[in-house]
C-alpha positions as CSV (number, residue, x, y, z in Angstrom):
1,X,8.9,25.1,-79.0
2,X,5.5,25.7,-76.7
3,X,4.5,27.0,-73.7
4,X,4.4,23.9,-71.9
5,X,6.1,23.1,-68.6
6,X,8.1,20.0,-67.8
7,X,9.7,18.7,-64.9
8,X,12.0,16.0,-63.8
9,X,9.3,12.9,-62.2
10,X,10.2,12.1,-59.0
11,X,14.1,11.4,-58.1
12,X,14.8,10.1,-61.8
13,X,16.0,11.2,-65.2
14,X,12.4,11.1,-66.3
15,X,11.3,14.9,-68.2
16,X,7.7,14.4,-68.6
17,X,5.3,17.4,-69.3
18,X,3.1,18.9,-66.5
19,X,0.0,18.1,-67.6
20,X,-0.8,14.2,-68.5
21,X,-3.7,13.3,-71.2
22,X,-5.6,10.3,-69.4
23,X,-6.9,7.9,-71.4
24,X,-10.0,7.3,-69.7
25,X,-12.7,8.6,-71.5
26,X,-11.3,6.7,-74.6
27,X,-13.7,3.8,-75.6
28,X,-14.6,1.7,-78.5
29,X,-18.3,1.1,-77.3
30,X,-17.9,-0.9,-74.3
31,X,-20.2,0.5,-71.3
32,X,-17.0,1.1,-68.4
33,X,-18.2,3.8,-66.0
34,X,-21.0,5.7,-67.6
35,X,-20.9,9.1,-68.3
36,X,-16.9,8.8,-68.3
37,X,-16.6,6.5,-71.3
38,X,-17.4,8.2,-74.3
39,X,-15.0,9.3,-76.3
40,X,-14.1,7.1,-79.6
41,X,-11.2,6.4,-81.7
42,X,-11.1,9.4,-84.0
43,X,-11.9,12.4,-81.2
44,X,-9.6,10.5,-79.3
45,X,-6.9,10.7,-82.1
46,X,-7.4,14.2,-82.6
47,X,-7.4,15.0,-79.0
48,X,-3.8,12.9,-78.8
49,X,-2.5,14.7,-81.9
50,X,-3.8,18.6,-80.4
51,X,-1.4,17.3,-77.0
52,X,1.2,16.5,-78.9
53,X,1.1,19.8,-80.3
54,X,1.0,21.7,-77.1
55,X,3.9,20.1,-76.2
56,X,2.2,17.1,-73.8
57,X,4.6,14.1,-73.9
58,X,2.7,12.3,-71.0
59,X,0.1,9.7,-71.5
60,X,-2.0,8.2,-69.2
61,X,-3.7,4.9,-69.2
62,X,-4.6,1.7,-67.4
63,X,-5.3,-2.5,-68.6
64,X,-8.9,-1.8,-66.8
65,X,-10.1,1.1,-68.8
66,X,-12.9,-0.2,-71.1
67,X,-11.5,-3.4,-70.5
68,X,-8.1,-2.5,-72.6
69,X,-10.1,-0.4,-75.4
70,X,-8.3,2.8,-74.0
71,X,-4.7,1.2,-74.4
72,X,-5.6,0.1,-78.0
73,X,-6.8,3.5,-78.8
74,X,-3.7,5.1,-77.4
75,X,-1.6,3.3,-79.1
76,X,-3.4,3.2,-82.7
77,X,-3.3,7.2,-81.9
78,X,0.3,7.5,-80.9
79,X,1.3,5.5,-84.2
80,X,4.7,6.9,-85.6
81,X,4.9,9.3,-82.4
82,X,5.4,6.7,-80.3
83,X,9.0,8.1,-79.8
84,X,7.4,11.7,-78.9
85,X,5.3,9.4,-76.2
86,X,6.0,8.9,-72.3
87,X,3.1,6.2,-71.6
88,X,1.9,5.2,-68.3
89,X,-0.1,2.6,-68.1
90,X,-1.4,0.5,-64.8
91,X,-2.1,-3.1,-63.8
92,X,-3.9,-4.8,-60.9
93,X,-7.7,-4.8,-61.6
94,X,-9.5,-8.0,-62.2
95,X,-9.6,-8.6,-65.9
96,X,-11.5,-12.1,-66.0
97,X,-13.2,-14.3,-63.5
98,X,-10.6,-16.6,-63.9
99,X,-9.3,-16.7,-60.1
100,X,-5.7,-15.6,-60.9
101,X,-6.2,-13.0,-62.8
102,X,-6.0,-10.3,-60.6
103,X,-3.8,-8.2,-58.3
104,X,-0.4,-8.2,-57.9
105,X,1.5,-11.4,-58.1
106,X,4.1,-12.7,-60.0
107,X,2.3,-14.1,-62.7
108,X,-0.4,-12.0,-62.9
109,X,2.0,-8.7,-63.5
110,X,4.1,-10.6,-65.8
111,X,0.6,-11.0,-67.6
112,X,-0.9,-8.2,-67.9
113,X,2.8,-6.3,-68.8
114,X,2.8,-8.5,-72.1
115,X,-1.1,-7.4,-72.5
116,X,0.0,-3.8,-72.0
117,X,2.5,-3.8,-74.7
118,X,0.1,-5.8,-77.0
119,X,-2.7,-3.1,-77.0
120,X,-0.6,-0.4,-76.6
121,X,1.7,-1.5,-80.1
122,X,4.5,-0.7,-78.6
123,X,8.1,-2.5,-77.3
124,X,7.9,-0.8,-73.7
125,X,6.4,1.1,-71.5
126,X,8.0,4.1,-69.7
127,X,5.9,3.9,-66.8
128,X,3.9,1.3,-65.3
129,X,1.7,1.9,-62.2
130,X,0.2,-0.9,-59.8
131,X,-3.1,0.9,-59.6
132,X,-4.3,-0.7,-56.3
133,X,-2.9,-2.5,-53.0
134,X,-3.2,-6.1,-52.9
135,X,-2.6,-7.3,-49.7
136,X,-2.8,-11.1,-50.7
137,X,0.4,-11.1,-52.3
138,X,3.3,-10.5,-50.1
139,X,5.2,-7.2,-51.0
140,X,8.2,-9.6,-51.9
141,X,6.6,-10.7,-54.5
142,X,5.2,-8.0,-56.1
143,X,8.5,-6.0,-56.0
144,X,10.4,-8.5,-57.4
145,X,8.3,-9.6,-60.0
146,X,8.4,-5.5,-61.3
147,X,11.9,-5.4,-61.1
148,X,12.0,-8.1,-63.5
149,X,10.1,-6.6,-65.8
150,X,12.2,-3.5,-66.0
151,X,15.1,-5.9,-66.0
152,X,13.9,-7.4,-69.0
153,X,13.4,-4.1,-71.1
154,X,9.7,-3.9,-70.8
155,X,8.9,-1.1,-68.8
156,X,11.3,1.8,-68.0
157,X,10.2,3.4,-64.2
158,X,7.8,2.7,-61.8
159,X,5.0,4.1,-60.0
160,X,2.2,3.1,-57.5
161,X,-1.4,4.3,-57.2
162,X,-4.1,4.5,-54.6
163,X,-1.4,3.0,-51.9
164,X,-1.6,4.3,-48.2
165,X,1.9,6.0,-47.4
166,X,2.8,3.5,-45.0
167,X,2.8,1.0,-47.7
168,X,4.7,2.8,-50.2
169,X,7.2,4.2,-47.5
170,X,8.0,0.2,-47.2
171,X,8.3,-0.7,-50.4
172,X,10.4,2.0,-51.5
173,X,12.9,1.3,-48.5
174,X,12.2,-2.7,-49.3
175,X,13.2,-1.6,-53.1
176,X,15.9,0.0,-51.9
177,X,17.4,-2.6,-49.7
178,X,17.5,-5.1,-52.8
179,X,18.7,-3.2,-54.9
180,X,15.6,-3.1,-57.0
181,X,14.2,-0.7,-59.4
182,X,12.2,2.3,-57.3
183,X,9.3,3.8,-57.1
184,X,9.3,7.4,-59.0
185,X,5.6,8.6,-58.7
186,X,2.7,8.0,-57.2
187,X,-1.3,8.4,-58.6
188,X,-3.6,9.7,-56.3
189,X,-7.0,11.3,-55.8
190,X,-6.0,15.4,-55.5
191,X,-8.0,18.7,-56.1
192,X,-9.3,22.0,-54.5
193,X,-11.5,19.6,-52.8
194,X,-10.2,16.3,-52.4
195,X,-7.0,16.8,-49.9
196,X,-6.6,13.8,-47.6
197,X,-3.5,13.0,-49.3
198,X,-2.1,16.5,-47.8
199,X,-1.8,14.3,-44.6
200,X,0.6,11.6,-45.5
201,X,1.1,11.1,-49.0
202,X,2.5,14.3,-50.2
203,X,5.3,14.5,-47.0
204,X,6.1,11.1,-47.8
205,X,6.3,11.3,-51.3
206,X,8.9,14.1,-50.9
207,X,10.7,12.4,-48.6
208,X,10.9,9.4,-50.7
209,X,11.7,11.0,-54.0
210,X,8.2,10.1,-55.4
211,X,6.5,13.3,-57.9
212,X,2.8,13.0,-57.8
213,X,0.4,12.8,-61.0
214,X,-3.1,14.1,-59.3
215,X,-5.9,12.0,-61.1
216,X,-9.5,14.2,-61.3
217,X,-7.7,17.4,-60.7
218,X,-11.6,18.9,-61.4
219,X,-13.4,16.2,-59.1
220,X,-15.2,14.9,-61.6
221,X,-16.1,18.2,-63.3
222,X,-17.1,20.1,-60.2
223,X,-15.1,22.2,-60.0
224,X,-15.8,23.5,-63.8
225,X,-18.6,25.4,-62.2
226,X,-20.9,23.9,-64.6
227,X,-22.7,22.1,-61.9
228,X,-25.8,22.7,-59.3
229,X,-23.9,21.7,-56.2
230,X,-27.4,21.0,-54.9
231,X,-29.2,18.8,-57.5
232,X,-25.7,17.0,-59.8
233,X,-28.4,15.5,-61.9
234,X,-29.7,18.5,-63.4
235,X,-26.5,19.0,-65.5
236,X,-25.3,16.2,-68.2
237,X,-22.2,15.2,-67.3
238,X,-20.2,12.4,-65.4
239,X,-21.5,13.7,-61.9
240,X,-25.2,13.4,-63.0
241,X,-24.7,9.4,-63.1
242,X,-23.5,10.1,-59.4
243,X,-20.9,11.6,-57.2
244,X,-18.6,8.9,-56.4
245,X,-16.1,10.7,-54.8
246,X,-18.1,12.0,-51.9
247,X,-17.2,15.5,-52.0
248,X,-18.7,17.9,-49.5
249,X,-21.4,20.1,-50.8
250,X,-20.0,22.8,-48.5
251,X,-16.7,22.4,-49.2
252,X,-17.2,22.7,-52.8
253,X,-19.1,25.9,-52.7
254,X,-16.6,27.3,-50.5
255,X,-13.9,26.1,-53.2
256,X,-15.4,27.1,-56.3
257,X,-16.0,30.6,-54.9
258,X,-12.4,31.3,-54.1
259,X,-11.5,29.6,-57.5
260,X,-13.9,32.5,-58.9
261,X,-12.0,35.0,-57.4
262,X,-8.5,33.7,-59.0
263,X,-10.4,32.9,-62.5
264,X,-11.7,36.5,-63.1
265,X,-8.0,38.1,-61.8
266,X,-6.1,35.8,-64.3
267,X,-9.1,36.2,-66.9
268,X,-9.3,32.5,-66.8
269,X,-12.3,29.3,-66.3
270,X,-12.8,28.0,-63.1
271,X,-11.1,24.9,-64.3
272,X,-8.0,26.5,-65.2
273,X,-7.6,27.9,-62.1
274,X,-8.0,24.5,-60.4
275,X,-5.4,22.7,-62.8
276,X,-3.1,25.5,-62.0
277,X,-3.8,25.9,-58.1
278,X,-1.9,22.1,-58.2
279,X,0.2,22.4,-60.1
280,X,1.6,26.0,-58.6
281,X,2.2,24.6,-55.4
282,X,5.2,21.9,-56.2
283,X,7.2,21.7,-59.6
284,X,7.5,17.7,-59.1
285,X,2.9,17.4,-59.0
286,X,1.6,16.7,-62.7
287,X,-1.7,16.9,-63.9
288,X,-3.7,13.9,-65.3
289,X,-6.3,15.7,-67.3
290,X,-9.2,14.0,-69.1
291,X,-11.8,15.0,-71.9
292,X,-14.9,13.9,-73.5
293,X,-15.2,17.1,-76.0
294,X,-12.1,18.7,-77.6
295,X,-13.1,22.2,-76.0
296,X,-12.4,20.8,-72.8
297,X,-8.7,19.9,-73.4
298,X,-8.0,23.1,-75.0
299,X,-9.2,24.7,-71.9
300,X,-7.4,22.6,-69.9
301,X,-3.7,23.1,-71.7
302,X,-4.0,26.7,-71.4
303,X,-3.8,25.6,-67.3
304,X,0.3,25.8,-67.5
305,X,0.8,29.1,-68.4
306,X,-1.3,30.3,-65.1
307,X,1.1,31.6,-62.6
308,X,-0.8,32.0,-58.8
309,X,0.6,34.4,-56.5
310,X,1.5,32.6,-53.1
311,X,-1.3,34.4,-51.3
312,X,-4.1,33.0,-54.2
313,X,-3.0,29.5,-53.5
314,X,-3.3,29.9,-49.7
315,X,-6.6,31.2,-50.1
316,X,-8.1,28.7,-52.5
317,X,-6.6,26.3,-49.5
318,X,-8.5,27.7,-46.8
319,X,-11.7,27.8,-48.7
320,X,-11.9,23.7,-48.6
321,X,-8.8,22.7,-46.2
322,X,-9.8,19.5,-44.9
323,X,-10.3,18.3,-41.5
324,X,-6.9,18.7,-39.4
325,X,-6.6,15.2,-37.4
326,X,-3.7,13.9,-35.0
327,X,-0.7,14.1,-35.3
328,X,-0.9,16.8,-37.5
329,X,-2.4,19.2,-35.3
330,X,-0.3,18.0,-32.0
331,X,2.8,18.3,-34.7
332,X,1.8,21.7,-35.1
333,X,1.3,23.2,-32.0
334,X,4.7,21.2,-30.5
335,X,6.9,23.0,-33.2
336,X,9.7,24.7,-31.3
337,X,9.8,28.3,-32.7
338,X,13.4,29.0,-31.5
339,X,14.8,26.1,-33.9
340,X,12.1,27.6,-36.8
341,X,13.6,31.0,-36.7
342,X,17.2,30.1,-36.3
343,X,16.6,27.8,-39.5
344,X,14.3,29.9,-41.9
């Protein structure tokens, strides 16, 4: 046994581990997203093997990393522990300039499922993700062609990634409606300082029965500490190529001070903290954490055993709460006490 957690994804039978090992950093030279893309075959199989011993049975990974090199990697990895394996892979991105070969149609799905399988050497996938909208196909379409593939054996549960809430709220009621295999995560952008899924997402992802798997829980490495907020280029890392998740330069000082705080009571990193300050906050959010160097998933597996008291979390919160917009404020301020207190 370990220390890990587990929970229960989403409204299903699914017991994945908290924290998820993404894939993609895993390369076999190609040049996908530099500064991210780095890590070969054989630090990559020691990093999969170290997960596995820490009790991760959640694997992250996507067609469009490295242009499939990740998947292959993952797969040559997991070998005979496939069966010790709950892989997630995703489907969507443009992987020729062959006209058809993108998004989310029936034939392209059906596609890039049987090019999944292929790289990953293995007979299904537990969880497949459609990692972007594509709003040339009708929804119809793209439902029913990922029924079929869990209909066929291929892939076990589904997930979305990068939707707007409006969108998945549909399609899970659409899914519903026909009977079709449902949604049971979704993938989305989440961290100390990255919150504008706080709005919509998360409130409808609980509604709907969908657990979240937060992808840069660390945006980027920021919130390591390891960075000059003020000049991202003096540091070598992913950042220093550029900051392409816009995070505010305030906000981030604001959250990696309060994250200070919280690291030096638990006598823990900066990053830990941040892992944990997501994961403390709702047993159905899981982790997607990624590595170049092996010292940074040992640090980050240590995340699960980090237990923040409620006032901690609130506080890290405040430090970098995003902008509150309407409704949310009006939603707020028209809450009728009397009914609050009769109900708490």
């Amino acid at each position: 046994m370990t220390d890990m957690n587990y929970t229960r994804l989403g409204h299903s039978g699914l017991i994945v581990s908290r924290l998820a090992l993404g894939t993609m950093t895993f390369t076999l030279g190609s040049d996908f997203i530099p500064g991210i893309a780095n890590t070969g075959k054989d630090d990559a199989k020691r990093m999969v093997d170290m997960a596995i011993d820490a009790g991760v049975n959640f694997f992250d990974s996507a067609d469009g990393y490295s242009g499939g090199d990740a998947e292959k990697i993952l797969g040559a990895a997991l070998n005979r522990k496939r069966q010790n394996a709950i892989i997630c892979t995703k489907l969507g991105f443009r992987q020729s300039e062959r006209i058809t070969d993108a998004g989310l149609c029936r034939g392209h799905i059906m596609a890039s499922v049987n090019g999944c399988l292929e790289r990953l050497n293995t007979d299904w996938i537990d969880l497949l993700v459609v990692h972007k909208t594509d709003f040339t196909t009708p929804l119809e379409e793209t439902l029913a062609a990922l029924n079929d593939v869990v209909k066929q054996g291929k892939v076990r549960y589904l997930g979305c990634s990068n939707w707007p809430a409006w969108q998945v709220a549909r399609a899970v009621q659409m899914q519903k409606d026909m009977g079709f295999s449902p949604f049971i995560a979704g993938q989305y952008l989440y961290n100390v300082v990255a919150r504008d899924i706080e709005k919509d997402v998360l409130p409808m992802s609980k509604a709907m029965g969908l657990g979240l798997m937060a992808w840069s829980p660390l945006a980027g490495g920021l919130l390591t500490g390891k960075y000059d907020i003020s000049d991202l280029q003096a540091e070598d890392g992913r950042l220093s190529e550029g900051d392409f998740l816009g995070t505010n330069p305030c906000q981030a000082e604001a959250a990696i001070k309060a994250l200070s705080t919280s690291a030096e009571a638990h006598n823990a990193s900066l990053a830990q903290v941040a892992l944990a300050w997501i994961l403390n906050q709702s047993q159905n959010h899981t982790v997607i954490v990624g590595a170049n160097k092996i010292g940074q998933l040992e640090t980050s597996l240590v995340s699960t055993g980090i237990t923040l008291t409620a006032d901690e979390i609130e506080k890290i919160g405040a430090a970098a709460a995003p902008v509150r917009r309407y409704p949310e404020w009006f939603d707020d301020m028209m809450t009728d006490e009397t009914h609050m207190k009769a109900l708490a």
